[in-house]
C-alpha positions in Angstrom: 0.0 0.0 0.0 2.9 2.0 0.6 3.5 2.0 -3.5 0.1 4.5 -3.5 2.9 7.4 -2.4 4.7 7.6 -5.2 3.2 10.3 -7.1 6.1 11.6 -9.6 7.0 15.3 -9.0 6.7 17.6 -11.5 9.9 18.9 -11.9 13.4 17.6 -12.7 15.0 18.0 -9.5 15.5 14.7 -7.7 13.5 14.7 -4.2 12.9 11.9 -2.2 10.4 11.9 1.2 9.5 9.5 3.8 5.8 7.9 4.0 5.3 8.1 6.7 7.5 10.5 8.2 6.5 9.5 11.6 6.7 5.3 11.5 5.7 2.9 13.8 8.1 -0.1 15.2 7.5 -3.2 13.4 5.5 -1.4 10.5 7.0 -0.6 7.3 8.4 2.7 5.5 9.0 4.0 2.0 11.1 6.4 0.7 10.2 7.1 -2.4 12.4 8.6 -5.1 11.3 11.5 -7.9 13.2 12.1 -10.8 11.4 12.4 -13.8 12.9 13.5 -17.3 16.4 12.5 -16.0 18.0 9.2 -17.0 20.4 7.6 -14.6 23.5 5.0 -14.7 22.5 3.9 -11.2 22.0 4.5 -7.3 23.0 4.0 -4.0 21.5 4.1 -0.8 23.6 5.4 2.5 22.6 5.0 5.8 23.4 9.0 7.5 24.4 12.0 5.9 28.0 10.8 4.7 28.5 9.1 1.4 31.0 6.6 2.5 31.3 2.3 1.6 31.2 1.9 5.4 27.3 3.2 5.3 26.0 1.7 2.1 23.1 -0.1 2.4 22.8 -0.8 -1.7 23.9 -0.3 -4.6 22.1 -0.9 -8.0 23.1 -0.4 -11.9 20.2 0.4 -13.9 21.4 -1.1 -17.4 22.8 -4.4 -15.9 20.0 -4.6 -13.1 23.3 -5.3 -10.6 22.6 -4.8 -6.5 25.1 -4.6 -4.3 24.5 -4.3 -1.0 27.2 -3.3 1.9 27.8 -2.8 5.4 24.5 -0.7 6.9 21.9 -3.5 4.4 20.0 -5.7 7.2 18.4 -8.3 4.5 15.0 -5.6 5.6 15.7 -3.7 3.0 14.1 -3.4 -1.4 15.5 -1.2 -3.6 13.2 -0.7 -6.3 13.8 0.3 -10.3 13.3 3.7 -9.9 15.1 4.1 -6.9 12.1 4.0 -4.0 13.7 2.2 -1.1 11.2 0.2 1.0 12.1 -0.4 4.8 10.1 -3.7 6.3 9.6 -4.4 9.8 11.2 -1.4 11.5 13.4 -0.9 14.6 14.3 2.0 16.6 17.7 2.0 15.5 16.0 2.4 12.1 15.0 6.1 12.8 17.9 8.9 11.2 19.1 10.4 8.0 19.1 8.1 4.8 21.0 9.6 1.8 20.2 9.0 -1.7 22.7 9.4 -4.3 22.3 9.0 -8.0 25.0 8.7 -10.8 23.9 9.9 -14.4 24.8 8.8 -17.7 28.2 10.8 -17.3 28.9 9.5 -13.9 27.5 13.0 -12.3 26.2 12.1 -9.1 23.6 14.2 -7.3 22.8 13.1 -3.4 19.4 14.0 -1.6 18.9 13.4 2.3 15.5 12.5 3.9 14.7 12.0 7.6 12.9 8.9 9.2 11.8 8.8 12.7 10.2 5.6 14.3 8.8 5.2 17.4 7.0 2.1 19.4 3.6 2.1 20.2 3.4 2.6 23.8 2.3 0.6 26.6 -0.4 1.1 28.9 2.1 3.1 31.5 1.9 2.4 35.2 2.5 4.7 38.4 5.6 3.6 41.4 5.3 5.2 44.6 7.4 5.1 47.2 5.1 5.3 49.6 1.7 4.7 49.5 1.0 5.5 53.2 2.1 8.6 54.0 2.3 10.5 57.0 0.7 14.0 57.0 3.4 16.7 57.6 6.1 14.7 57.6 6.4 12.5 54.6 7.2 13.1 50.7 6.3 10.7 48.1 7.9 9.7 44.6 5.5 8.9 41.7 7.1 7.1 38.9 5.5 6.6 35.4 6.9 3.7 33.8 8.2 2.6 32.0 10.7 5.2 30.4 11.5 5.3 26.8 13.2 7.7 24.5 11.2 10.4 22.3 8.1 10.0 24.9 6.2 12.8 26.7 5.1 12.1 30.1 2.2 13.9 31.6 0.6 14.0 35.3 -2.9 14.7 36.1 -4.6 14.6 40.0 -8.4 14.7 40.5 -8.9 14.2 36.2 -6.8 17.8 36.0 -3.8 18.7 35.0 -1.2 19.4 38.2 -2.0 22.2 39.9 0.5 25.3 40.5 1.8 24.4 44.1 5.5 24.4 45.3 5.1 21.2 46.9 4.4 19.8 43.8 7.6 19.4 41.5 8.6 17.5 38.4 11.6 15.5 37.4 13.5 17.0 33.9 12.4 14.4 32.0 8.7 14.5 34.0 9.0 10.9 34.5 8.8 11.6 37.9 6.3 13.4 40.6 7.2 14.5 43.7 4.6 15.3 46.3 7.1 17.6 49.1 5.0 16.8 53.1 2.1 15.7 52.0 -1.6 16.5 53.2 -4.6 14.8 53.4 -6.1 16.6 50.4 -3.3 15.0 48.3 -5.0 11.8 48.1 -5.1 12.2 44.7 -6.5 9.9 42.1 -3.3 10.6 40.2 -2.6 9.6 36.3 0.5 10.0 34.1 -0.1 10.1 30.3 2.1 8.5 27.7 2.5 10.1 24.0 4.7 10.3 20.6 4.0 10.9 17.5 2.6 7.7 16.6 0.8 6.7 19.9 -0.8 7.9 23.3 -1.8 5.9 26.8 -3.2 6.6 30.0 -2.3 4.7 33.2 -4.8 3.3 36.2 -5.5 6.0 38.7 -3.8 5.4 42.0 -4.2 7.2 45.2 -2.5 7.7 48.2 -3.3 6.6 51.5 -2.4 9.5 53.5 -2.4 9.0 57.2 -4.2 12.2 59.7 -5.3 13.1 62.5 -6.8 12.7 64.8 -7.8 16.7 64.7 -9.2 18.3 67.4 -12.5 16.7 68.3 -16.1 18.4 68.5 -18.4 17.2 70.8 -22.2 17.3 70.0 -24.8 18.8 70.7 -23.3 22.2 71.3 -25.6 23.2 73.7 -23.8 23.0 77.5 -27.8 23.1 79.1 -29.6 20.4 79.6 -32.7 19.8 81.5 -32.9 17.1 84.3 -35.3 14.1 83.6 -34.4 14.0 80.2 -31.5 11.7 78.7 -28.1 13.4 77.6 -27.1 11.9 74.4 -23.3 13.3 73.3 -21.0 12.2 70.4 -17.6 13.1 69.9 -16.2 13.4 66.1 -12.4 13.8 64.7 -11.2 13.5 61.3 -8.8 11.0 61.2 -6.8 8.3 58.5 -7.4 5.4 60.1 -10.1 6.2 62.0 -9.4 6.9 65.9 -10.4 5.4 69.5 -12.4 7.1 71.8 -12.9 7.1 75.5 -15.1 9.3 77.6 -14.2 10.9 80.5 -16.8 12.4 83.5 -14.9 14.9 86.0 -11.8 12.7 85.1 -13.5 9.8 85.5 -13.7 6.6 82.6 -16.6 6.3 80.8 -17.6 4.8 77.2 -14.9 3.6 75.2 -16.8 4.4 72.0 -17.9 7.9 69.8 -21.2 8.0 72.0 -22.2 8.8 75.4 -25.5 7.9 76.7 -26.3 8.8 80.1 -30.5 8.2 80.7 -32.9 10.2 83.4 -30.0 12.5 84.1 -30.0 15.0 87.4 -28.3 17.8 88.8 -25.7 15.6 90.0 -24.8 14.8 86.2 -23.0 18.0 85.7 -19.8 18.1 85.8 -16.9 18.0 82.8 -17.0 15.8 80.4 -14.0 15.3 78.4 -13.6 13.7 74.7 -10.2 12.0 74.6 -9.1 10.7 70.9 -5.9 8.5 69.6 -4.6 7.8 66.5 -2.4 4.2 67.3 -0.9 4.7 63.7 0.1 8.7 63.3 0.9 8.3 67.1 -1.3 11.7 67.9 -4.1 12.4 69.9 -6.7 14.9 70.8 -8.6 15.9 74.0 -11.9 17.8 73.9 -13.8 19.6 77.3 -17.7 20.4 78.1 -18.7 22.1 81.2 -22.4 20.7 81.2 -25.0 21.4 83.8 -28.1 20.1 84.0 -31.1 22.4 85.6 -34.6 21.6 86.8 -37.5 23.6 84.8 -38.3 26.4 86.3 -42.2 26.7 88.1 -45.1 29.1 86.8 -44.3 32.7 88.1 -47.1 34.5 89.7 -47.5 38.2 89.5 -47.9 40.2 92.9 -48.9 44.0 93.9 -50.7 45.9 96.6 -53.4 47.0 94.9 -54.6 46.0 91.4 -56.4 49.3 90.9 -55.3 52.8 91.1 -55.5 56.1 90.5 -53.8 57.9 87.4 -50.7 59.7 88.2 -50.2 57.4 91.3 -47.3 54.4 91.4 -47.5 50.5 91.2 -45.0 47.8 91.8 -45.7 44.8 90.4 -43.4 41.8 91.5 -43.0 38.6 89.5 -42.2 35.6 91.9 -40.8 32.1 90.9 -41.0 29.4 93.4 -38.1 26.7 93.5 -35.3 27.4 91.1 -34.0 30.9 90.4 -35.2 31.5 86.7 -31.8 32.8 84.7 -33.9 35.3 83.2 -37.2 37.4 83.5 -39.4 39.5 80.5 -42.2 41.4 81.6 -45.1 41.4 78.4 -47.8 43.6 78.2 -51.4 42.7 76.5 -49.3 39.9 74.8 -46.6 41.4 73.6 -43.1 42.3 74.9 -43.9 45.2 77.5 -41.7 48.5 76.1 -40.4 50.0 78.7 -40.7 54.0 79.0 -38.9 56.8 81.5 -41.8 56.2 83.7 -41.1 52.0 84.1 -38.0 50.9 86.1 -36.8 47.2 86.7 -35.0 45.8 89.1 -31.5 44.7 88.5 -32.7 40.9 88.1 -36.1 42.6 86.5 -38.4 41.2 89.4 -39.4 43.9 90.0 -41.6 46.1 87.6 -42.5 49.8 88.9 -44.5 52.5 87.0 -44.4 55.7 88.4 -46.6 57.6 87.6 -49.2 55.6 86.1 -50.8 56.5 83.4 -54.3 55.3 82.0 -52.3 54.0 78.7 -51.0 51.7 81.4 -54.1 49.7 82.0 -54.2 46.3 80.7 -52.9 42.8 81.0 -49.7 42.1 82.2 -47.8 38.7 82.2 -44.2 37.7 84.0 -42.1 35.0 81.7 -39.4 33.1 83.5 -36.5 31.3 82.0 -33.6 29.1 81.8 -31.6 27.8 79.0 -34.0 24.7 79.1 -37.4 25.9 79.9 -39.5 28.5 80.1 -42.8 29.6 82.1 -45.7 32.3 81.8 -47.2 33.7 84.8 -51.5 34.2 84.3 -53.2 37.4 83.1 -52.8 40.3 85.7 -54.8 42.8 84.7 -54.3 46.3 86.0 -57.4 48.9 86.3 -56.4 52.7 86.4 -59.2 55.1 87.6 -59.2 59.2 86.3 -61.5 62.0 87.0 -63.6 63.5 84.2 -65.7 66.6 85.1 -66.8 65.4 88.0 -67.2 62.0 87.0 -64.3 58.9 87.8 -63.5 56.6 85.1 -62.2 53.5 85.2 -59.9 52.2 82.2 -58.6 48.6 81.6 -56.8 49.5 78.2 -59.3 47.1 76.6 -60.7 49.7 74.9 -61.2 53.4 74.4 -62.9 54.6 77.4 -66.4 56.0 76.7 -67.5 59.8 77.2 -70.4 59.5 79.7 -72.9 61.8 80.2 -75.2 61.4 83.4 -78.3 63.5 84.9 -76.8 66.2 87.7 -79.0 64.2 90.4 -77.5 60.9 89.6 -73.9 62.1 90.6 -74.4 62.5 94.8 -70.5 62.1 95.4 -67.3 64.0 94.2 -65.7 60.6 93.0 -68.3 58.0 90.9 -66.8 55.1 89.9 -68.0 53.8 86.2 -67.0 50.4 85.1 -65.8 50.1 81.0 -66.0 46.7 80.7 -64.0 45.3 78.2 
């Protein structure tokens, strides 16, 4: 098939060419000649650029159809009448310069040179390390892409990219080799090296590295450092870690669960304490400790609202005290007519805000009031306290619960015996 190149060139100048250019190992090459409108005695064939006996390859005499062949001919070689040489089953060592040189009529010669690489088709490569179980921090690994060959480009790739730009990440000259400088537990990899010439490309298996971490510092869950008493205290403790770690559980220093998970049921005030998180990595060596100061508290008990007098008059005072049996609460709101009570100049609380005065009172001030007590695992609403404010209006005392507008009311002269007159605005 390789006969198809021979297309004659249209000039007189002699040219010859290699098809292909770029041959494969144990495939076959021609370099065909071109010469048309010259005549010629004969040809010879030289293997490199120097026409000397110690390269021929062959010699052949056109009118006698004489070959010779000499030192460079390896019995691979056919010469044919027009001076095409074909090259069968080719080697590496096959690859170079190949001068032809013709003799005319006259015994003028006139020499041409043509190149000829060939290359193998490569193998499947495959990737060496040096260590496949790394330490974190303190180990470097070697990647090796074999095997080597000349005229071969070698290319890495990590995670199905190419490398990225790191300084821990160098390459031999020849890129044969990778060199992964303290290594990290995001340099797992997958890693692949790619194989190419002209004539052939490959890919190798991924491989990845088993890099050994940890443990890191360990969180312990669930964050919260409240819990309430009857309930049961479920905690787990995490650390990243190649291989995974062991974990024991320690209570105001004392041994616990040798596992990830604490379970401790109905727990009580007696449960609080320190509990510590204690992780070991038997293969890096390392290990961890993590500390929660829990306490466990009782709900608090409905607050009740207290005062002197649930009525009064505008422009007079009222304290109103919010009491909590049993456990302190952490925390006390005061709401007013069911919503978070806004405090104005005229309001002042206590520095634990038990204590709610209003001074004076104004009739806006009528209306429900509620105490809300708290820890950081409960909460409880005292009931409805409703405070009444009483004003005078031309002659006529009104009383207002804030539950609505109070009414104008207008009342017969003999109906109103008494400077004061109290009139109920029900709500």
């Amino acid at each position: 098939s390789l006969l198809t190149f021979w297309n004659v060139a249209a000039t007189a100048q002699l040219t010859v060419e290699a098809v292909p250019p770029n041959a494969v190992e144990g495939q076959d090459a021609l370099l065909p000649a071109h010469s048309e409108g010259q005549k010629f005695y004969g040809y010879i064939w030289y293997k490199g650029s120097q026409v000397h006996e110690s390269h021929l390859i062959i010699r052949h005499i056109i009118r006698s159809n004489i070959t010779v062949t000499g030192p460079a001919y390896t019995g691979r070689e056919t010469v044919y009448p027009n001076g095409s040489l074909l090259l069968q089953n080719l080697t590496l060592n096959d690859s170079g310069v190949y001068t032809l040189q013709k003799v005319d009529e006259v015994l003028q010669s006139q020499n041409v040179v043509v190149k000829l690489s060939v290359y193998p088709l490569l193998p499947k490569p495959s990737i060496r390390s040096n260590n496949s179980d790394p330490v974190e921090g303190e180990d470097s690994v070697a990647l090796t892409c074999e095997p080597k060959s000349e005229g071969t480009t070698y290319h890495w790739r990590v995670n199905g990219q190419n490398l990225p730009e790191d300084a821990r990440l160098q390459l031999s000259t020849d890129n044969t080799t990778l060199i992964l400088l303290s290594v990290t537990r995001n340099d797992t990899g997958p890693y692949q090296c790619e194989t190419w010439n002209p004539v052939s490309a490959n890919r190798s298996d991924s491989v990845s590295l088993n890099v050994l971490y940890g443990p890191d510092t360990p969180t312990i869950s669930p964050s919260e450092f409240y819990f309430q008493a009857g309930t049961n205290l479920n905690l787990s403790c995490q650390a990243a870690s190649n291989p995974p770690s062991q974990y024991s559980w320690f209570i105001n220093g004392i041994p616990q669960s040798s596992s990830s998970a604490l379970l401790i049921p109905n727990i009580t005030t007696n449960d609080s304490g320190s509990y510590s998180c204690f992780v070991n990595n038997s293969v890096t060596g390392l290990n961890r400790t993590a500390v929660k100061n829990i306490t466990i508290l009782e709900p608090v008990t409905q607050p009740s609202i207290q005062t002197i007098n649930s009525t009064v008059a505008e422009d007079d005072s009222v304290t109103l005290t919010c009491l909590s049996e049993g456990h302190a609460a952490v925390s006390i709101r005061w709401l007013f007519n069911n919503e978070e009570l806004r405090l104005t100049d005229r309001m002042k609380l206590t520095r634990n805000n038990s204590v709610l005065t209003i001074d004076p009172v104004w009739r806006a001030d009528a209306g429900l009031y509620q105490c809300e007590v708290s820890n950081p695992v409960s909460s409880r609403k005292s009931g409805l306290f409703r405070l009444v404010v009483l004003w005078q209006v031309t002659g006529i005392t009104s009383q207002s619960t804030n539950c609505q507008p109070p009414t104008t009311v207008r009342a017969p002269l003999r109906t109103i015996s008494a400077r004061w007159m109290r009139l109920l605005i029900l709500p």
